[in-house]
N, C-alpha and C positions, 0 to 999 in steps of 0.2 A: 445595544450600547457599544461605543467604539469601545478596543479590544483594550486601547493602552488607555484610554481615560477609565478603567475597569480597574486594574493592574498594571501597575508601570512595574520599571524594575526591583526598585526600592520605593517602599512606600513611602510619601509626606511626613517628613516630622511635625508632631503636633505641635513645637512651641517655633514661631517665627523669632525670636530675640533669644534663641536656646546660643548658650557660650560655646566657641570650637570644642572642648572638652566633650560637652554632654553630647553635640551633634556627633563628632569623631565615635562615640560612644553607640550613638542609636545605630549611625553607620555599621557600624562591626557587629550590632544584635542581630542589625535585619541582612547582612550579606552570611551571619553564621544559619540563619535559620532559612532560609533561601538554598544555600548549601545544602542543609540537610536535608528538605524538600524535595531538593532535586535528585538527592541518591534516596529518599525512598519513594516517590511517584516511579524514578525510572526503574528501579529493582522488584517494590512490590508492584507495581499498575497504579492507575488514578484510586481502581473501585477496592482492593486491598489497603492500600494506604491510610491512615487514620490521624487527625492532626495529633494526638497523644502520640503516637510512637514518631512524628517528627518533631513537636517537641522533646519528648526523652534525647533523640540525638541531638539536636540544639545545644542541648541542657537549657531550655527556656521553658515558662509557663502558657498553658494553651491561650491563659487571658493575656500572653503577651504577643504571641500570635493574633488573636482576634482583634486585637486592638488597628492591628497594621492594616489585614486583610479580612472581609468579611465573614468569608467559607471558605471552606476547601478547595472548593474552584477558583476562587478567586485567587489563592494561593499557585493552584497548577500552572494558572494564566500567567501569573510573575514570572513563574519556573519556565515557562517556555518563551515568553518574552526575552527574557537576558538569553536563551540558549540559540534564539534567533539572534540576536545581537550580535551573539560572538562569532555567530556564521557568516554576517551581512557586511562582507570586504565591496571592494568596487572592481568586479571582474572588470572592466571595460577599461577600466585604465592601467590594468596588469595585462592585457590581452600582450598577445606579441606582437613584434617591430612591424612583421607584414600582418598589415591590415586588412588582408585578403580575407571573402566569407569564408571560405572553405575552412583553413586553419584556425581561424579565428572562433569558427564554431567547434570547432574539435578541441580547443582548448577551455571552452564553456562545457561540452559535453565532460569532459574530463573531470573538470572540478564539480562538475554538477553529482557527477557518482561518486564521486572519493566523500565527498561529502552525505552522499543520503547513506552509503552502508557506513559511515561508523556506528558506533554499538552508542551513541548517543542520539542519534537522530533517529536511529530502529528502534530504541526502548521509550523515545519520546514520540514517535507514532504508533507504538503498541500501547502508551499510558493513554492518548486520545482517543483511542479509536474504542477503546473501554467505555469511556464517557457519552459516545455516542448515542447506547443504552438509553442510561438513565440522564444526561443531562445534553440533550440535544443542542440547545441553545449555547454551552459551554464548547460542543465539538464542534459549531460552524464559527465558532471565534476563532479556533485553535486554524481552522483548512481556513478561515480568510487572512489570516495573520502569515500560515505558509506560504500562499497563492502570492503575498506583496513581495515574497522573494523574489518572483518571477518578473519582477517592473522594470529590471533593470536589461534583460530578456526581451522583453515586450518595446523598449526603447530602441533596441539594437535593430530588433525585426523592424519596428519606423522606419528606419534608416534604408537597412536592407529593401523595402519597398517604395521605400522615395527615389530609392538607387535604380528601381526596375530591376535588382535582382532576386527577387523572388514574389512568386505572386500567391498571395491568401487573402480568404475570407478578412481577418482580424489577426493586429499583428500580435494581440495579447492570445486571443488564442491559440494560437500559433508558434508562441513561445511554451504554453502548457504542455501541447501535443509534444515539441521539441523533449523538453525537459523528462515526460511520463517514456517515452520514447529510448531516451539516453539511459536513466536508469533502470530501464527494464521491468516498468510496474510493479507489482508488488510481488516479485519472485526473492528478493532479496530480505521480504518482510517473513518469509513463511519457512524459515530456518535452510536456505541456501545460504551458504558461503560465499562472499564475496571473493571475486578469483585474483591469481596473482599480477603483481604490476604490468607484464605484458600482454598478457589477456585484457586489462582494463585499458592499455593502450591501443591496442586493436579493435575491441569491441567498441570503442567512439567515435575510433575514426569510420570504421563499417556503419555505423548510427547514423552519422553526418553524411554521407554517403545517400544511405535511402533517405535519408529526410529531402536531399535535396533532388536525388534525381531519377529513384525510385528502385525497386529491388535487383532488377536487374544490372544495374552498374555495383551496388553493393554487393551482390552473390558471386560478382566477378574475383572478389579477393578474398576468398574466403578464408575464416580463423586455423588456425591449426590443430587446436584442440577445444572439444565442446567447453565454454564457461562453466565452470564449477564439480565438473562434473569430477576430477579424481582430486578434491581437497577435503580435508575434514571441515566439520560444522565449525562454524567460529563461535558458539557458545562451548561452553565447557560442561552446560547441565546435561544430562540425560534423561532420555523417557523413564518415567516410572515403572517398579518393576508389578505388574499386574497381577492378580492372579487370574489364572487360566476358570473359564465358566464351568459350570457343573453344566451338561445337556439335561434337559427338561423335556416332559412332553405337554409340549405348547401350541394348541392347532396353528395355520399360519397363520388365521385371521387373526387369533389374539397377538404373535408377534409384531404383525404389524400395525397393532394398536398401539403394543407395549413401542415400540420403536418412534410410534409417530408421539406419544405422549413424551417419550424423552428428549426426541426432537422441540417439542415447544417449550419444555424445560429449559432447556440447555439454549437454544436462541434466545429465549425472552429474556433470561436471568443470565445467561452466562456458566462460565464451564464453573467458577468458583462460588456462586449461590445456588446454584443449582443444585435442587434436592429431590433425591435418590426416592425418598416417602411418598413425596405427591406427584412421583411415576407411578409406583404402585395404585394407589387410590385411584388414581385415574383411569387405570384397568380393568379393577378389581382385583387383585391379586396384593399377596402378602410382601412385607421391603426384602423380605427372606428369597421370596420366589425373582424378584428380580435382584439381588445378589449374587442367586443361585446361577441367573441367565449369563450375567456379565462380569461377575468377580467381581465388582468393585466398581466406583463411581469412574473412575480412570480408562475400565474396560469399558462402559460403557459408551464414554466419550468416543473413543479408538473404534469401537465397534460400528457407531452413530456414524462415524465418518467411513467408512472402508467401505459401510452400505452404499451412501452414495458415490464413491469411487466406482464401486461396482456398478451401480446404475448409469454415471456416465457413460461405463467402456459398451453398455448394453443400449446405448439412444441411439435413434434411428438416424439414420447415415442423411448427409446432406446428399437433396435430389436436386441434378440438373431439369435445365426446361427449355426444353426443345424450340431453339429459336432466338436464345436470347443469346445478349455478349459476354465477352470476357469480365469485359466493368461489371455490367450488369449481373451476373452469378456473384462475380466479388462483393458487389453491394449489399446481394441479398444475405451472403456467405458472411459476412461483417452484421449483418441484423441478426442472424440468426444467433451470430457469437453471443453479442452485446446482450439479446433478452434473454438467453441464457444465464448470462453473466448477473443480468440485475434481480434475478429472481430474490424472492426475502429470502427463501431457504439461503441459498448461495451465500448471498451477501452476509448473511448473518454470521452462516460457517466458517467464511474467510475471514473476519471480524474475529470471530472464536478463535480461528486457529493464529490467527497473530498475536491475539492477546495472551495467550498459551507456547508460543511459541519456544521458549525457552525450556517447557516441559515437553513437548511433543514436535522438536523440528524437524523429525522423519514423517510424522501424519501431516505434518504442513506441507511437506515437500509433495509428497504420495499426491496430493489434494489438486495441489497447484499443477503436478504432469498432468492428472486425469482430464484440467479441463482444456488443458495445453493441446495433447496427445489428439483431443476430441474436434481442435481446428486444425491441428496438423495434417490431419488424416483427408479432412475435407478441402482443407487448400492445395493437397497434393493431386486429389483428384481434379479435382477443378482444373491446374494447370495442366494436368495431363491430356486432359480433355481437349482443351485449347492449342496443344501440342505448341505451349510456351514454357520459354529458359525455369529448368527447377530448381529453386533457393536453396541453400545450405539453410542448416540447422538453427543459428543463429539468426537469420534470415526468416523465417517461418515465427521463431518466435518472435521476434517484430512482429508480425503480421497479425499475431495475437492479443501482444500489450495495444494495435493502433484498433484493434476489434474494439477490445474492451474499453481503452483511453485509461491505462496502466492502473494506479491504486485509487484514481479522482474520486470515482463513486463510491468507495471503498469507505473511502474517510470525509464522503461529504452526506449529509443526511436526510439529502434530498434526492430523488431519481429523474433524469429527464424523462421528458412526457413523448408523445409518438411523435410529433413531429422533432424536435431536437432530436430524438434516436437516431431516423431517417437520416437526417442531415450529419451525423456525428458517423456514420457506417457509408456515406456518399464519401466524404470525408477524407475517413481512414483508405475509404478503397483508390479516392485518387491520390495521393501521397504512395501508398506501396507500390501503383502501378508507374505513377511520373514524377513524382516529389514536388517538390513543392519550386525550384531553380527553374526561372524564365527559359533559360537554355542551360545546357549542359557543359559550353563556351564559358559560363559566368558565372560556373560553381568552383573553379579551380581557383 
């Protein structure tokens, strides 16, 4: 069902011949109870949230909610409708005076970040990305209602390819890649820090840069200092303080039953239903003996991920093959990323850790290096091999967000199938290598 015939902003008053008064009236019930909605889906998550405690903030009754809006979902979809709303300006007719691609994209890239890290638009892709769980149907509203952001994106690129300056597949896809590209995938989701106003000026223009003419013209300017790297978290919450495990003697097989059972816990259900008891059962073992193992459901979580941190830095090194090209290694080096990336495990974890994010945005961060760290390593060799220009830092991690195609899969609840993979890792490899600018004449 379309998104806004679902949930509009404000819902339909029930009487059509209702007096200005009472209309004025219903107006001010449903924008107070919208309000409150919206600070508790973005504070507590979609799956914490309860229409009881947003009506208590309201000060309204749940039957005066249900009256408006069905469910809860149907509730969150209003919530993120108006907070699209109030994002959806007309870049294109604010662009600047020169109409050039070049600035003209850097002034898209620009707003396109300023806009994904406020702490509005990270607590309202950490509240959907909750839903994707239990109401799948709910999150592909939420990612096709974001995606129309991108239309006006997708128009530009028309142009741009009517112009013969730039040559793609699709110019809507095109604009996605742009966009996942600019903001940096979901490194912003998993408790990084968005960096200071000059770092954000630089890093778009370097963005627009490889987008258009491939990493080598971008790595030519490189930033001055790594993005985020000496700023505080922009949340103010902290990790919880744990308690440290008592050691046990646990042969390893049983540990790594006990691990892999907490692992299907904690994905299936999430970090906040997830329970602690039917780990135990599922071992055999007492909720005592696994308290004992991990301190606490908290340790647990912490523990559950540092495993696989650990296992990344332990996976087996990407192999050349004797005979093939530059493209060709990159292509494979780009699939290898992406089924990586789309694993359930993975996908679920990084889902975990953004929805938790504001309780644990050092095991987000940890999460997001390990599998960073894990293409860096392989695209360094690669080029070394080829005895081709080596990227700066910022520049590699591109090369990661175009592996993976940034937070899409993330927040969308479907996976492409092997031939789109294919084609998505062909893709990203010709973009980092040549960009996507007909010449490099007709990118300034």
């Amino acid at each position: 069902m379309d998104i806004n015939r679902r949930a509009g902003l404000l819902a339909k008053p029930r009487r059509r011949t209702a007096s200005v008064p009472f209309m004025t009236a219903e107006i001010d019930r449903q924008t107070r109870i919208l309000d409150a909605a919206e600070r508790r889906f973005l504070v507590d998550g979609f799956e914490r949230c309860s229409v009881e405690s947003i009506a208590n903030d309201a000060r309204a009754s749940k039957r005066e909610i249900y009256r408006d809006w069905k469910s809860k979902s149907d509730l969150f979809i209003a919530v993120a409708n108006r907070i699209f709303a109030d994002a959806d300006v007309d870049l294109l007719a604010a662009r600047p005076e020169n109409r050039e691609m070049r600035p003209t994209l850097v002034f898209l890239a620009r707003h396109l970040f300023d806009l994904f890290v406020t702490d509005r638009n990270r607590d309202l892709f950490r509240a959907s990305v909750v839903a994707i769980r239990h109401f799948p149907d709910l999150a592909s509203d939420i990612h096709s209602k974001r995606l129309t952001a991108w239309a006006q994106f997708g128009g530009y690129f028309e142009e741009l390819i009517a112009g013969n300056k730039i040559q793609v597949a699709g110019a809507y896809a095109a604009a996605n890649r742009f966009g996942s590209l600019c903001v940096e995938g979901s490194r912003y989701l998993l408790g990084y820090p968005a960096p200071a106003e000059p770092i954000r000026a630089m890093q778009s223009a370097k963005m627009v840069d490889l987008f258009l003419n491939g990493y080598r013209v971008s790595a030519a300017d490189p930033l001055a200092d790594p993005i985020g790297q000496d700023q505080q978290a922009a949340h103010a919450a902290t990790s919880p303080v744990t308690r440290p495990p008592v050691q046990t003697r646990m042969s390893p097989h049983k540990q790594a039953a006990m691990f892999d059972a907490l692992l299907r816990e904690f994905l299936e259900k999430g970090y906040h239903r997830a329970n602690m008891a039917i780990v135990a059962t599922a071992v055999g073992a007492s909720k005592s003996t696994i308290y004992r193992q991990f301190g606490s459901k908290e340790g647990g979580f912490e523990q559950l991920v540092m495993r696989r941190v650990q296992q990344l830095a332990e996976a087996e090194p990407f192999a050349l093959i004797p005979g093939e090209t530059l493209e060709s290694a990159l292509a494979r080096l780009c699939r290898n990323i992406l089924d990586r990336h789309l694993t359930p495990d993975n996908i679920a974890i990084v889902r975990a850790l953004i929805e938790e994010s504001r309780t644990f945005p050092e095991l987000g961060r940890k999460y997001y290096d390990s599998a960073l760290m894990l293409s860096v390593r392989a695209l360094r060799m690669v080029l070394h091999h080829y005895d081709v220009a080596e990227p700066d830092d910022p520049t590699v991690r591109a090369f990661h967000v175009l592996a993976t195609y940034g937070s899409r899969f993330i927040a969308f609840p479907t996976p492409p199938n092997d031939d789109e993979r294919a084609a998505l890792s062909d893709e990203a490899t010709a973009i980092f290598l040549h960009g996507v600018a007909v010449s490099q004449e007709s990118s300034q």
